[in-house]
KELUM-775479 format. One record per residue: residue number from 0; x, y, z of N, C-alpha, C in turn; chain. Coordinates in Angstrom, 2 decimals. Atoms other than C-alpha are relative to their C-alpha. Layout:
<rs>
bavo,npx,npy,npz,capx,capy,capz,cpx,cpy,cpz,drennu
NUM,X,Y,Z,X,Y,Z,X,Y,Z,A
...
</rs>
This chain:
<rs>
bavo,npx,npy,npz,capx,capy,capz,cpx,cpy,cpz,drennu
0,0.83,-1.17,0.00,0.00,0.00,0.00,0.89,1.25,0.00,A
1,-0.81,-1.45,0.40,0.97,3.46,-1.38,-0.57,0.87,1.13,A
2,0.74,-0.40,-0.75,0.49,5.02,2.19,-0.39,1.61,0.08,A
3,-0.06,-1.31,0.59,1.63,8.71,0.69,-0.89,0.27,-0.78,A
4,0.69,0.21,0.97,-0.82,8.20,-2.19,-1.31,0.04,0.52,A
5,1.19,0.17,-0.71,-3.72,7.27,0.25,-0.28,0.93,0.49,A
6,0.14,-1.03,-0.82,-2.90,10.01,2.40,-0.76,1.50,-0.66,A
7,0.15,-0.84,1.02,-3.11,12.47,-0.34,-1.54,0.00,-0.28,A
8,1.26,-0.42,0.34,-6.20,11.30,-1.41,-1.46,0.05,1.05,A
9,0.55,-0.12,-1.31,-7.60,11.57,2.01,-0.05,1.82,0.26,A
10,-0.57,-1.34,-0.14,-6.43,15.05,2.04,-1.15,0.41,-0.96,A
11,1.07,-0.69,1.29,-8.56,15.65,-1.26,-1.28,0.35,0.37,A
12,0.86,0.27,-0.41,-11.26,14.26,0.11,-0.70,1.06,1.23,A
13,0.56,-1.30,-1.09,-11.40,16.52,3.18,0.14,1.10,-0.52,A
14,0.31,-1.61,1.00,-10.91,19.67,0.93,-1.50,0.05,-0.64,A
15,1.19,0.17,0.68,-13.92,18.45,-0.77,-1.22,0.35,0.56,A
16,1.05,-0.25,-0.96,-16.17,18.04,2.17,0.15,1.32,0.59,A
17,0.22,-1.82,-0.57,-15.14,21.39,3.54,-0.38,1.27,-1.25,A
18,0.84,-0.82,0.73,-16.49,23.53,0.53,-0.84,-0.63,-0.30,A
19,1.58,0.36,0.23,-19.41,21.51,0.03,-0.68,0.46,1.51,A
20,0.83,-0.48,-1.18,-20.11,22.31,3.70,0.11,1.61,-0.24,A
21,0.36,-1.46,-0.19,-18.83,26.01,3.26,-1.11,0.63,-1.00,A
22,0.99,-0.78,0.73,-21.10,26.58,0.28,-1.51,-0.13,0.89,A
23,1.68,0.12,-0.63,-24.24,25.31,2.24,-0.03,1.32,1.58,A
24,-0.12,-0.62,-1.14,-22.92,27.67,5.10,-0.36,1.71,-0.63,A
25,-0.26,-1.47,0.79,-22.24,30.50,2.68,-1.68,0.51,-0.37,A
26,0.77,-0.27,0.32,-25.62,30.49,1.26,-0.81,-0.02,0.95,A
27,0.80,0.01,-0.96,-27.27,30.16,4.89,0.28,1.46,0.49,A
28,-0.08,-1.54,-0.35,-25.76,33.62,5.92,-0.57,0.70,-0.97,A
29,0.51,-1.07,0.99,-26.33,35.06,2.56,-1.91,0.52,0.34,A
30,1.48,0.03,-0.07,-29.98,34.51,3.41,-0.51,0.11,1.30,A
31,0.21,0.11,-1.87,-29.96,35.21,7.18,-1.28,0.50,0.21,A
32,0.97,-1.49,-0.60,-31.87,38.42,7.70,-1.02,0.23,-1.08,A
33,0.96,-0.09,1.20,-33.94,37.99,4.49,-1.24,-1.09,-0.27,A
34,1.26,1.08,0.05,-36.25,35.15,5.06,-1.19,0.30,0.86,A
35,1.41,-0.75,-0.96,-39.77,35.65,6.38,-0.59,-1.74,0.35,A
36,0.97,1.45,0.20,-42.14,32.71,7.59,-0.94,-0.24,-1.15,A
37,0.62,0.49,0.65,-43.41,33.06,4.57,0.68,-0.47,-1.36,A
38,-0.64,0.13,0.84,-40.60,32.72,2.26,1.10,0.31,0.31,A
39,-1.47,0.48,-0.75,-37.62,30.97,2.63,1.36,0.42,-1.48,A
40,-0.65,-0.22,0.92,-34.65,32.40,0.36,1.52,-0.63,-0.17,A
41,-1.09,0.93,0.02,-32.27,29.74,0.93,0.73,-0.50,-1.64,A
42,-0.47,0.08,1.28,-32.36,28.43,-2.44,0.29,0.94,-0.85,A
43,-0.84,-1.01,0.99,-31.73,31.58,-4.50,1.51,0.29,0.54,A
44,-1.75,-0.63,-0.55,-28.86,32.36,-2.31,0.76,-1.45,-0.11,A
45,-0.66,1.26,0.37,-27.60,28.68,-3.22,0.40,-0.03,-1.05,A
46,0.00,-0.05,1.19,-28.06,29.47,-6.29,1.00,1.37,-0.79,A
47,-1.14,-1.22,0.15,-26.19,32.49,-6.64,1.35,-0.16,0.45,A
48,-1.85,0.45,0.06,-22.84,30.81,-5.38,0.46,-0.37,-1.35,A
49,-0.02,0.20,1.64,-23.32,29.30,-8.78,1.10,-1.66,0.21,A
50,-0.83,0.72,0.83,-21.08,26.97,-10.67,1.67,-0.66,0.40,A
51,-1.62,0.20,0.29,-17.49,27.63,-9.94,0.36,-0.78,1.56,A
52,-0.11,0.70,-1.04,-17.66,26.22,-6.34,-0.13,-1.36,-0.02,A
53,0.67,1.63,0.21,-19.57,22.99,-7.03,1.30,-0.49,-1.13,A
54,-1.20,0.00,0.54,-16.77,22.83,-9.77,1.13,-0.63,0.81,A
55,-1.06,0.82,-1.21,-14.02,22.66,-7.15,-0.35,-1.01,0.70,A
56,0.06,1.11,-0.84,-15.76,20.23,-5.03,-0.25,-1.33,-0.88,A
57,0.65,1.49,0.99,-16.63,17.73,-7.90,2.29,-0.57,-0.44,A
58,-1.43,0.48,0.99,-12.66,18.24,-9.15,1.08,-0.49,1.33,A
59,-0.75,0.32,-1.30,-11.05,17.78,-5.35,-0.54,-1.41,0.27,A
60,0.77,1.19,-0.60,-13.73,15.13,-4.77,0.51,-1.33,-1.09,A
61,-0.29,0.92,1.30,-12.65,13.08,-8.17,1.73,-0.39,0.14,A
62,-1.33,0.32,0.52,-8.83,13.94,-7.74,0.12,-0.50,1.41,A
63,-0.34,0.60,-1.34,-9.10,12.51,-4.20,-0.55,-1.41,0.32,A
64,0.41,1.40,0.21,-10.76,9.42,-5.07,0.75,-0.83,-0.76,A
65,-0.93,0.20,0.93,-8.10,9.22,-7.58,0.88,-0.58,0.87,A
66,-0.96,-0.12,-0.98,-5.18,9.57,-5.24,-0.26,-1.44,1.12,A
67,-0.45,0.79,-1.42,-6.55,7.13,-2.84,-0.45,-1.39,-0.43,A
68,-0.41,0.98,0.44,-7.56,4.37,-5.26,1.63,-0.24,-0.17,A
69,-1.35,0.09,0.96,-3.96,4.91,-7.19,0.76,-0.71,2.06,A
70,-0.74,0.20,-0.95,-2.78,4.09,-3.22,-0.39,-0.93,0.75,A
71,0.34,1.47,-0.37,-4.92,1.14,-2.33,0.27,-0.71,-0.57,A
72,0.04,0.95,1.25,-4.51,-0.56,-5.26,0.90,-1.37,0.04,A
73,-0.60,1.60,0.49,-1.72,-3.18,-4.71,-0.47,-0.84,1.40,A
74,0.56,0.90,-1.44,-3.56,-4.28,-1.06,-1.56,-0.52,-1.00,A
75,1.08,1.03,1.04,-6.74,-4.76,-3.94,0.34,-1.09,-0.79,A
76,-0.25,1.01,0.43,-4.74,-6.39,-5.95,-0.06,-1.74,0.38,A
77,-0.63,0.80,-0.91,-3.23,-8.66,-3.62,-1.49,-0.86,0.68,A
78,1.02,1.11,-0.88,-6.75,-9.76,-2.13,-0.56,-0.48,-1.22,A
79,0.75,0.58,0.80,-8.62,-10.05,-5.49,0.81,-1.19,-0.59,A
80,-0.68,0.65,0.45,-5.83,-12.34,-6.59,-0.34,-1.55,0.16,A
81,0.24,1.38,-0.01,-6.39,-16.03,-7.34,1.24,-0.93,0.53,A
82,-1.10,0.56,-0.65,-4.60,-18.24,-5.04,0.25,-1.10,-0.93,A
83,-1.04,0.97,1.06,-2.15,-21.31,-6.41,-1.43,-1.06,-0.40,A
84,0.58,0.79,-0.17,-4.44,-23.53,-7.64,0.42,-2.14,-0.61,A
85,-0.48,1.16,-0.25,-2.26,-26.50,-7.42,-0.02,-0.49,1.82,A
86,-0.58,-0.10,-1.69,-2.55,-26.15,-3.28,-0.77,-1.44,0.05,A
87,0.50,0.97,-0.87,-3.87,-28.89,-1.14,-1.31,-0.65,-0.20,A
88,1.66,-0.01,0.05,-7.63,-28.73,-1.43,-0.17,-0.12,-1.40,A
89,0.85,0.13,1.66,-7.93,-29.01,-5.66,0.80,-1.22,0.09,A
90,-0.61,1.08,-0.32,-5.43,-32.18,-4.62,-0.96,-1.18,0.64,A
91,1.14,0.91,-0.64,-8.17,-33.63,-2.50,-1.02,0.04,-0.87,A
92,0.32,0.18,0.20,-10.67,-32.78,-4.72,-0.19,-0.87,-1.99,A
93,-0.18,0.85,1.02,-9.35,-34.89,-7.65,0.11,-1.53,-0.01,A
94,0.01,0.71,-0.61,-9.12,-37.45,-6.06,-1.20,-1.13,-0.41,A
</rs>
């Protein structure tokens, strides 16, 4: 296991979750003092962060899933791997 590689994409990963939380934070202030009980302006002010945020969190969230496959990968290998199958047990069952 690539434990630098993992780490990394652990790292991504928490960059990711912290602007997906700051945008939901961002657009809860934007809309503090402007909501009535009769209309809630959460979503426009969600909507007005726009694009380029959700952006970063899709490209942190992708390059950190990246990073931490590329660093599991030879402990996947290693389990999906087909053991000898000359061992003991295909010995007994030829038999």
């Amino acid at each position: 296991m690539k434990k630098g590689m993992a780490a990394l994409g652990c790292f991504f990963i928490a960059i990711a979750a912290f602007l997906y939380a700051a945008k939901h934070i961002t657009a809860a202030l934007m809309s503090a003092y402007i909501n009535t009980p009769d209309v809630t302006y959460y979503e426009g002010a969600y909507d007005l962060i726009g694009f380029g945020m959700t952006f970063w969190i899709m490209l942190s969230l992708f390059a950190g899933l990246l990073f931490l496959l590329i660093g599991i990968w030879p402990s996947i290998k290693v389990m999906l791997q087909v053991k000898n199958p000359t061992s003991n047990m295909s010995k007994m069952y030829k038999k």
